[in-house]
N, C-alpha and C positions, 0 to 999 in steps of 0.2 A: 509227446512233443507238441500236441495240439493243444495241448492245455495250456504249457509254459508258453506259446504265442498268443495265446488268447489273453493269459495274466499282461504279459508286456504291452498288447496293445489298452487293454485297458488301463495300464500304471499311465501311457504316451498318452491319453485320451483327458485320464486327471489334472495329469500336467500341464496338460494344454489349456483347461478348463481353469486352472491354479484354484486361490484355496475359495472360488465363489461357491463352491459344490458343498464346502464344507457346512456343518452345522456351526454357527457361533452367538452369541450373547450378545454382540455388540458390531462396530468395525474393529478391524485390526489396526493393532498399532500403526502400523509401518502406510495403510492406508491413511489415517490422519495424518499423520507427517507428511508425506504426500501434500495431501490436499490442502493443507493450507496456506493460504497466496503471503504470507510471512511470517518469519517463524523467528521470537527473541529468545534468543539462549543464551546463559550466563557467559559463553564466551566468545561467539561471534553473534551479531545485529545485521541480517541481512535485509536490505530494505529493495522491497521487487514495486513497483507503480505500474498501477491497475487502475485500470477506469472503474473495476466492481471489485467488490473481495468481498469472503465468503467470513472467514474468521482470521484471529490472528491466535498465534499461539506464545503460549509465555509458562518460561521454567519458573517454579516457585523458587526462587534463591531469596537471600537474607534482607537483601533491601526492599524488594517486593513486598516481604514476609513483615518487616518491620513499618513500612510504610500503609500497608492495609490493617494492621491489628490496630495501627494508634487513632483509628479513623473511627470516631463513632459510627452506633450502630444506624443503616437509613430504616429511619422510621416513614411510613406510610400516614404522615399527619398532616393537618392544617397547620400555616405559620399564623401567628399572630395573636398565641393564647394569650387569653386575658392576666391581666395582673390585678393583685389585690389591691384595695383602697387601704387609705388609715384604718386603724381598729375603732370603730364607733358603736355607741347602742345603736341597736335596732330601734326604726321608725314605727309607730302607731299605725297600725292599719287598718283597712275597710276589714269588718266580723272579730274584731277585737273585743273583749268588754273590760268595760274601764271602771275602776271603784275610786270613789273619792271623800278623804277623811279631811274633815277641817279643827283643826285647833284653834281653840282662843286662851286667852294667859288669866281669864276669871272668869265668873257667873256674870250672867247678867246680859249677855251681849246678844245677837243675831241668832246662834246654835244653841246656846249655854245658858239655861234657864236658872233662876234665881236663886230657886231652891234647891240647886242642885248641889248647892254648897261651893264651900272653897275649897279647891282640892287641885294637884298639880295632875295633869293630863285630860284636862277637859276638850271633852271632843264630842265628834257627831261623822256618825261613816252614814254618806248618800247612798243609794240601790245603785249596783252597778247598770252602767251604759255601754250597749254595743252599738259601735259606730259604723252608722250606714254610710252609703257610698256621698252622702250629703258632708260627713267627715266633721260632724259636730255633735256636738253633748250640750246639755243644760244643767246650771248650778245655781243655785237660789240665789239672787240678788247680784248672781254676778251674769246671768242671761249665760246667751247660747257662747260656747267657745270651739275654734276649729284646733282640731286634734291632729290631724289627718300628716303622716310624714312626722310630726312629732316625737321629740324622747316628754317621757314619763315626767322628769324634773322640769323641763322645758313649760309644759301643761300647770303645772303645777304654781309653778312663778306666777304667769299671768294672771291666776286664780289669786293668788295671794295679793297680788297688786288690785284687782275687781273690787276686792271686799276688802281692802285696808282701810277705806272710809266709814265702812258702817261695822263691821263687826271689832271686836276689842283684840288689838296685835294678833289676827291671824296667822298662823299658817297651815297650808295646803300640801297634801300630801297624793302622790297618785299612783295609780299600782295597774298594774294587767292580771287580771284575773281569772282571764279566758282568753288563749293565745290562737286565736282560729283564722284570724290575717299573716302575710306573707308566705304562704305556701309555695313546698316545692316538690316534685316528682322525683323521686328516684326509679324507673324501669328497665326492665331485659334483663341481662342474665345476673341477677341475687338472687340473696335467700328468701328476701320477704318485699318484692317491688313494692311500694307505698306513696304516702303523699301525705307529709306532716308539715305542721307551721314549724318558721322560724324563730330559736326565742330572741329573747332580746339582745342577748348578748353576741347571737348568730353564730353559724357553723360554716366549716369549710366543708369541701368536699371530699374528703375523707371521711369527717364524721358522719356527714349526710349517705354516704355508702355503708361504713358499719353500722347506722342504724336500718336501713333496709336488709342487715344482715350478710354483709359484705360481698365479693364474687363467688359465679358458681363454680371457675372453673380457675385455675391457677394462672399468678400477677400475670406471669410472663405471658399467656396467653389470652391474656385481657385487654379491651380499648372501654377507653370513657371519652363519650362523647357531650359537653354541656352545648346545651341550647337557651340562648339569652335573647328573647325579641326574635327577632328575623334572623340573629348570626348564631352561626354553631363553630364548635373547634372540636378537634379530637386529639388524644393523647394516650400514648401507654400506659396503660394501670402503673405500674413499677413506677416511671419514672415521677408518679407522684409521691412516691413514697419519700426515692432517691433524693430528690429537688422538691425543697422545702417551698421553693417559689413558686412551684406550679400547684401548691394543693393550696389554692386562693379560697376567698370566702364568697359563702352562699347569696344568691340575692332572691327576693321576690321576685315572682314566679319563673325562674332555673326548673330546667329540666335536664336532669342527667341520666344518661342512658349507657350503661354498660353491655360490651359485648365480647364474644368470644370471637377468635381469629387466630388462628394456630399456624404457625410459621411451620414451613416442613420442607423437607429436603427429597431427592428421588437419585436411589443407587441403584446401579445396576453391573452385569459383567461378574467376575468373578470374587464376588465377595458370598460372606455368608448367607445374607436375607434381603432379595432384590426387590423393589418397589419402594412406595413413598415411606420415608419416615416423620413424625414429629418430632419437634425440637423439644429436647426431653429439660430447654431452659431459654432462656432470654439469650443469650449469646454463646454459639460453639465453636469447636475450632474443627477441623477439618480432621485430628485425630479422632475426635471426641465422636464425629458422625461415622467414621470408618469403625470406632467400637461401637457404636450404636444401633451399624451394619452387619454385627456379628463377626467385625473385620475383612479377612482378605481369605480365598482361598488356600490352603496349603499345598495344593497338589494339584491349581488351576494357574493362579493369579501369578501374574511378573510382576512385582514388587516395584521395580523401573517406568511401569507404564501405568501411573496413576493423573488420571483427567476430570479438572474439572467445569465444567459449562456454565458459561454467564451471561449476561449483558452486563457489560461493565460503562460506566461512564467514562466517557473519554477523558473529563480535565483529572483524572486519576492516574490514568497511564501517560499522559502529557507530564503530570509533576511529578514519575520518576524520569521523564526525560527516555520517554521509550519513541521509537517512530512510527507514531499510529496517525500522527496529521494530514500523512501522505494515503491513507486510505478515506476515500470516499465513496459510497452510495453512487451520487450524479459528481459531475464536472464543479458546479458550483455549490454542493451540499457540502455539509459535517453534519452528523448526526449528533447527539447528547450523547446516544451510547453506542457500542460497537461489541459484535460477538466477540469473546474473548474463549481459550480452551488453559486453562494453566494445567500444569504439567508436573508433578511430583513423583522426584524418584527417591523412593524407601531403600534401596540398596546401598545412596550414599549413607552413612551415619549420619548425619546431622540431615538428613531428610525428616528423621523422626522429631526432633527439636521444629522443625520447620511447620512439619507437622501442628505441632501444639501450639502455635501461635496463629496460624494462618486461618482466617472468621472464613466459616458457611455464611449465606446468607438466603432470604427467603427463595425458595425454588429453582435453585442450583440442584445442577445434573451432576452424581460424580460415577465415573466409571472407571471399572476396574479390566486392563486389559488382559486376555492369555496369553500366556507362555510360548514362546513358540516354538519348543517341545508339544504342549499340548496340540498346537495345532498337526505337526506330526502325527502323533498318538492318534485323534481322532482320523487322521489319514490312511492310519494303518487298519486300525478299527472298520471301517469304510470297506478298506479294501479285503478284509477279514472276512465280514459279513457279506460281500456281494458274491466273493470268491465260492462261501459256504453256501451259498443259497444256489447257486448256477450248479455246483459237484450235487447237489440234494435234488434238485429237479432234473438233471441228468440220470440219476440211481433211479427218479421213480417211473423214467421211460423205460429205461431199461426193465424194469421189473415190468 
């Protein structure tokens, strides 16, 4: 009889204590419900004003679901990347070396000595010139010429104009023969960081990455960040690939630095494999991270009680026309963003569809709540093992 009082005051005792005694993974559903100062559900909008609020909570349903997938992805970049110019040769630069062949149309003139005979392609190639920071060359009879920002043909012309009065129908032909002006940096994570000139023809910044030997670590978790002068911009690897307009061309002295930045997500509760995961791609959906978590417990997880944790921007939930205007921080603040909990139940059928559309985004929390059977079970469990321990330490007075 002593025993069966002893069990009841302890079950009164649990009870009283409710389920804080318990062991759990997370909070309980029915406490987030609870606690949040207002809660959108697909089919009542309760709107509670608070001078503070902690989160708000929101059912994943289909306009939600459709209005967040169509939203590009927020990238963490600079605005204002550069755009390409016209396609032009490349300029003559300072460490260049320059070769220069002149033509005349017979013997006898300025290059073309007399006895060299009659013959079609008389000519004369000068020692090549590399052009110092002074950005001039010398050519017989035509004196110094400035190079410097110059195309090749360009160089060429004025040469041919210099010497149109002494030598016999010139022409001037000019060539780069050592390309060691316009350099540019490629560093961080490739396969071969470097530092090669530009040719004439110039490269974009793709090329100028596959020749460094492209990333070391996969698109989607790549940034390229170009430094031109004093300004820099950064941009997702991929999306150069994607958008033809962002993989612009190279300039004298660019420096491109590629880096790694791996977007990840953090599960917890009763799924298969709790802690961070990586984004095993550039955009996922909220199924795709639940399989990437090993899924849901079979014999833990309520399927009804799926959460996920954000800051979200407020003119997001303003354009489905949700009432989140009425929650403020201070009397006279809005914040940009606002805790948000959205709320996925896999039980409805079309949860799963909902599922597949609905984007993770970088370090979002998603949890998986228990059953609340399990929370029984563990109760019983509890009161199994406290039961068994007290009748075992009893026996071993006794003895």
């Amino acid at each position: 009889m002593t025993r069966v009082i002893q069990s009841i005051c302890f079950i009164g005792l649990l009870a009283l204590g409710g389920c804080a005694v318990l062991p759990a993974s997370g909070p309980f559903s029915f406490t987030m419900d609870d606690g949040a100062d207002i809660k959108i559900t697909k089919s009542v909008q309760d709107k509670i004003l608070t001078s503070r609020f902690r989160y708000a909570m929101v059912d994943i349903a289909r306009p939600v679901t459709d209005y967040l997938a169509g939203l590009e992805k927020d990238y963490t970049i600079e605005t204002g990347w550069p755009k390409s110019g016209p396609d032009r040769i490349m300029a003559v630069s300072v460490g260049d070396t320059l070769s220069v062949t002149i033509y005349e149309s017979q013997t006898g003139g300025l290059f073309i000595p007399s006895e060299a005979g009659v013959r079609p392609g008389n000519y004369v190639s000068l020692p090549g010139q590399t052009v110092d920071k002074t950005g001039v060359i010398t050519v017989p009879y035509a004196g110094e010429v400035n190079v410097l920002g110059r195309t090749p043909d360009d160089i060429g012309r004025e040469i041919t104009e210099k010497l149109g009065r002494r030598a016999i129908e010139p022409q001037v032909v000019v060539s780069v023969t050592n390309r060691s002006g316009a350099e540019v940096s490629i560093i961080g994570d490739v396969g071969n960081p470097t530092r090669y000139s530009l040719s004439l023809n110039g490269e974009r910044i793709l090329d100028a990455i596959a020749r460094a030997g492209g990333p070391s670590y996969p698109g989607y978790e790549s940034y390229v960040t170009l430094q031109r002068g004093k300004k820099k911009w950064t941009i997702p690897f991929d999306l150069l690939v994607l958008d033809p307009d962002k993989n612009i061309r190279m300039e004298q002295d660019d420096t491109v630095y590629v880096y790694r930045e791996a977007e990840m997500f953090q599960m917890f509760g009763a799924s298969g494999f709790n802690g961070a995961h990586s984004f095993p791609k550039r955009n996922v959906t909220l199924a795709e991270a639940l399989g990437e978590a090993g899924g849901l417990s079979d014999a833990q997880a309520d399927p009804a009680e799926i959460y996920l944790y954000r800051e979200e921007l407020r003119a997001r939930l303003t354009a489905l026309e949700l009432p989140v205007t009425v929650l403020r921080d201070k009397e006279d603040s809005l914040p940009e963003t606002m805790p948000v909990i959205y709320r996925l139940n896999l039980r409805d059928p079309e949860g799963f569809f909902l599922a597949q559309k609905f984007p993770v985004r970088n370090m979002d929390i998603i949890y998986v709540a228990n059953a609340e059977s399990v929370e029984f079970t563990k109760f019983l469990d509890l009161l199994g093992n406290t039961s068994g321990t007290k009748i075992t330490t009893q026996d071993a007075a006794q003895q």
